[in-house]
C-alpha positions as CSV (number, residue, x, y, z in Angstrom):
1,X,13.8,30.1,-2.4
2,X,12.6,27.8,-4.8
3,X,10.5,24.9,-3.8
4,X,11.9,21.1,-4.9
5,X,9.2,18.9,-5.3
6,X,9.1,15.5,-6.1
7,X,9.3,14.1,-10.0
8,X,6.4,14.4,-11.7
9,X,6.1,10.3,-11.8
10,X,7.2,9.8,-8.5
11,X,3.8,12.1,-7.8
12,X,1.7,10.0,-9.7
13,X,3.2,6.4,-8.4
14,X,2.1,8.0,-4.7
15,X,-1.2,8.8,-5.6
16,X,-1.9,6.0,-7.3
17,X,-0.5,3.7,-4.9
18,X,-2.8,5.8,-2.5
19,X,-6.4,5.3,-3.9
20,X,-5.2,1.6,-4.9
21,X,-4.8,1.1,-1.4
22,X,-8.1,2.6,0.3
23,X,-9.7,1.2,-3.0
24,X,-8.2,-2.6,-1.9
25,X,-9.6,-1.6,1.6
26,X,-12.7,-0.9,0.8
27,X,-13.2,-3.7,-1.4
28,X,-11.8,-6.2,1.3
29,X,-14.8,-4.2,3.8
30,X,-17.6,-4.5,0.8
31,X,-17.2,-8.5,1.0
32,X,-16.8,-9.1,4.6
33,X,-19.8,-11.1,5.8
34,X,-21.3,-11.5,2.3
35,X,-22.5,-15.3,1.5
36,X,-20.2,-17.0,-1.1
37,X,-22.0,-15.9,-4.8
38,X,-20.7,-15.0,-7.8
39,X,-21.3,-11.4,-6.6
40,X,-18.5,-11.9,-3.9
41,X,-16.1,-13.7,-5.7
42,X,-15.8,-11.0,-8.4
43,X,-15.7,-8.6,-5.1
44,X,-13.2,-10.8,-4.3
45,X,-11.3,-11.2,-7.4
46,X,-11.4,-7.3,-7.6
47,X,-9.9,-6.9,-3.7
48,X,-7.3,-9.2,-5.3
49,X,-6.1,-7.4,-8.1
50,X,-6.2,-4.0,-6.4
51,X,-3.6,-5.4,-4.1
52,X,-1.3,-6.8,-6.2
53,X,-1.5,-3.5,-8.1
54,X,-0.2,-2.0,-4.7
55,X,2.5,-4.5,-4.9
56,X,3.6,-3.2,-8.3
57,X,3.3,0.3,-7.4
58,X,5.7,-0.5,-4.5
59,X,8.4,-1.9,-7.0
60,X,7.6,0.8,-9.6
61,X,8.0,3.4,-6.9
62,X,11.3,1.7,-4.9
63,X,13.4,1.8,-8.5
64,X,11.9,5.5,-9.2
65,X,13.5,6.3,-5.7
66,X,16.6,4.0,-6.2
67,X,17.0,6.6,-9.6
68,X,15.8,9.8,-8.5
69,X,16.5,11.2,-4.8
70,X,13.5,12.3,-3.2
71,X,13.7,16.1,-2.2
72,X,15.7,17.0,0.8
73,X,13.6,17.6,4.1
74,X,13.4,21.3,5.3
75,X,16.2,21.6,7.5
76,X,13.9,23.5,10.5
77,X,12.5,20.0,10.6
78,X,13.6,18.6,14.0
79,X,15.7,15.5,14.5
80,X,12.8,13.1,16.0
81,X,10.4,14.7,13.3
82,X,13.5,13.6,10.6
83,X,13.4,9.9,12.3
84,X,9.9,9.6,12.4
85,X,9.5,10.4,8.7
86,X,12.0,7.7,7.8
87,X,10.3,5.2,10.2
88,X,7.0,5.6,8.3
89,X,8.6,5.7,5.5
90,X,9.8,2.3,5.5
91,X,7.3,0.6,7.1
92,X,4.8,2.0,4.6
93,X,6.7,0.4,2.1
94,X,7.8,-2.5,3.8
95,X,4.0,-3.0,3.9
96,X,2.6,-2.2,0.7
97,X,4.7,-5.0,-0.6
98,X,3.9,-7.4,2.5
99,X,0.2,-7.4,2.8
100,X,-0.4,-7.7,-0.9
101,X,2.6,-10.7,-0.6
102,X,0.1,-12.0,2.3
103,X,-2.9,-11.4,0.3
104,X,-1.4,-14.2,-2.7
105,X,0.2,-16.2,0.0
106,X,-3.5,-17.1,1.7
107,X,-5.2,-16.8,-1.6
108,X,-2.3,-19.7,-3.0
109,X,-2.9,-21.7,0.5
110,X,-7.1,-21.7,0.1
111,X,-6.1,-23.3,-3.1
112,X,-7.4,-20.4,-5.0
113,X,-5.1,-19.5,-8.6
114,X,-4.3,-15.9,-8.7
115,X,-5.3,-14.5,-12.8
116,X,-4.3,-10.7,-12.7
117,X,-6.9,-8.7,-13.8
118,X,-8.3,-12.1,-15.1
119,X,-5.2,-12.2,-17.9
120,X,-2.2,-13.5,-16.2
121,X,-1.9,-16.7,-14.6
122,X,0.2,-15.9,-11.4
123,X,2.0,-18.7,-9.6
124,X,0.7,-20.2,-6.5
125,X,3.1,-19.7,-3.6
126,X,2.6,-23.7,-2.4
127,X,-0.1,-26.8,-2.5
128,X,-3.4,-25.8,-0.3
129,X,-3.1,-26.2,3.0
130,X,-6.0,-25.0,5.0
131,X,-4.8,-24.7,7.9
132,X,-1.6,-22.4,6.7
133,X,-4.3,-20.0,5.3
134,X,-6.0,-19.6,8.6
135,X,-3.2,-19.1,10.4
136,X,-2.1,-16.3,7.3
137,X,-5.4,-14.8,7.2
138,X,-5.6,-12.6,10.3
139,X,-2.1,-11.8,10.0
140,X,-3.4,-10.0,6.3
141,X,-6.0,-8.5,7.6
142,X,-3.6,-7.2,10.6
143,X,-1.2,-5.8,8.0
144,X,-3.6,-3.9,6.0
145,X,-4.8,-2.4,9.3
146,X,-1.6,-1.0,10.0
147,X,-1.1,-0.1,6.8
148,X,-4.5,2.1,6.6
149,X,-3.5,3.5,9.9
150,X,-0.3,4.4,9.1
151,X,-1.0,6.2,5.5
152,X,-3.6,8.2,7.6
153,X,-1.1,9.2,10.2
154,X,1.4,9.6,6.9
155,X,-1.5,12.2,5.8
156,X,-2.2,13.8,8.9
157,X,1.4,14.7,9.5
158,X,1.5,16.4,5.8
159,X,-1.7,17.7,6.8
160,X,-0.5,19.5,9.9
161,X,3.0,20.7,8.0
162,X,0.6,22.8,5.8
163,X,-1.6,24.4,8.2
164,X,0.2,24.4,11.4
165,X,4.3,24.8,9.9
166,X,3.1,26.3,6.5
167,X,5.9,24.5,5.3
168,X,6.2,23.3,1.7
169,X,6.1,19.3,3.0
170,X,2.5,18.6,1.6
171,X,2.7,21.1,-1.8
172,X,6.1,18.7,-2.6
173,X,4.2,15.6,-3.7
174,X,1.1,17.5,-4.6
């Protein structure tokens, strides 16, 4: 039998959206603790940009799926394997669009103008309010926790359906 795989753009859009998300991680790490210079803020300005790439990688990938069904799971998949796939699923994407949504949100409320890729002026989400960005803040930096976590669980389960199942799961979206 034939493998399916996914289309050849929805394999790029995942990949992508992967290193744009360890890459937005390990910018946000490189900048913790730093003293305010012009070296952070570009650090800063870089973390930025990264995630709202995530964010349009999210969109670009939710009308790819909308238009092209992803391949069917194998069918000697059990039914709580089937469930937890579609769990993770969603709350991958449901994140990948909310922390970088966070990410503007507390960048609009420290009063800080969002310039994609330093090109395009994006709109502030409201007036600055200090105290609505610390209170936004840890809720970020919660979100792209779970997020990390949760793409490394997503990759340890393909992981273990190639070299424990030897099931096609991993070569799909490779």
């Amino acid at each position: 039998m034939q493998m399916v795989r996914y289309t050849a753009t929805a394999r790029l859009l995942h990949w992508l959206t992967a290193v744009a998300i360890v890459a937005a991680f390990v910018l946000a790490k490189s900048f913790t603790g730093l003293e305010l210079s012009p070296h952070k803020i570009h650090l800063i300005n870089y973390h930025k940009w990264t995630g709202l790439t995530v964010l349009w990688l999210c969109v670009a990938r939710i009308w790819w799926r909308l238009k092209h069904r992803p391949p069917q799971l194998p069918p000697s998949l059990a039914p709580w394997e089937r469930n937890a796939a579609l769990a993770a699923h969603v709350a991958l994407y449901v994140l990948m669009a909310a922390t970088p949504l966070l990410g503007w949100w507390l960048s609009s409320a420290m009063g800080f103008a969002l310039k994609y890729l330093g090109l395009i002026c994006l709109p502030n989400f409201g007036p600055k309010d200090r105290a609505l960005a610390a209170w936004i803040e840890p809720i970020h930096a919660a979100f792209a926790w779970t997020l990390l976590t949760l793409a490394l669980i997503h990759t340890a389960a393909a992981l273990r359906h190639h070299v424990v199942h030897r099931d096609d799961i991993l070569r799909r979206i490779i």
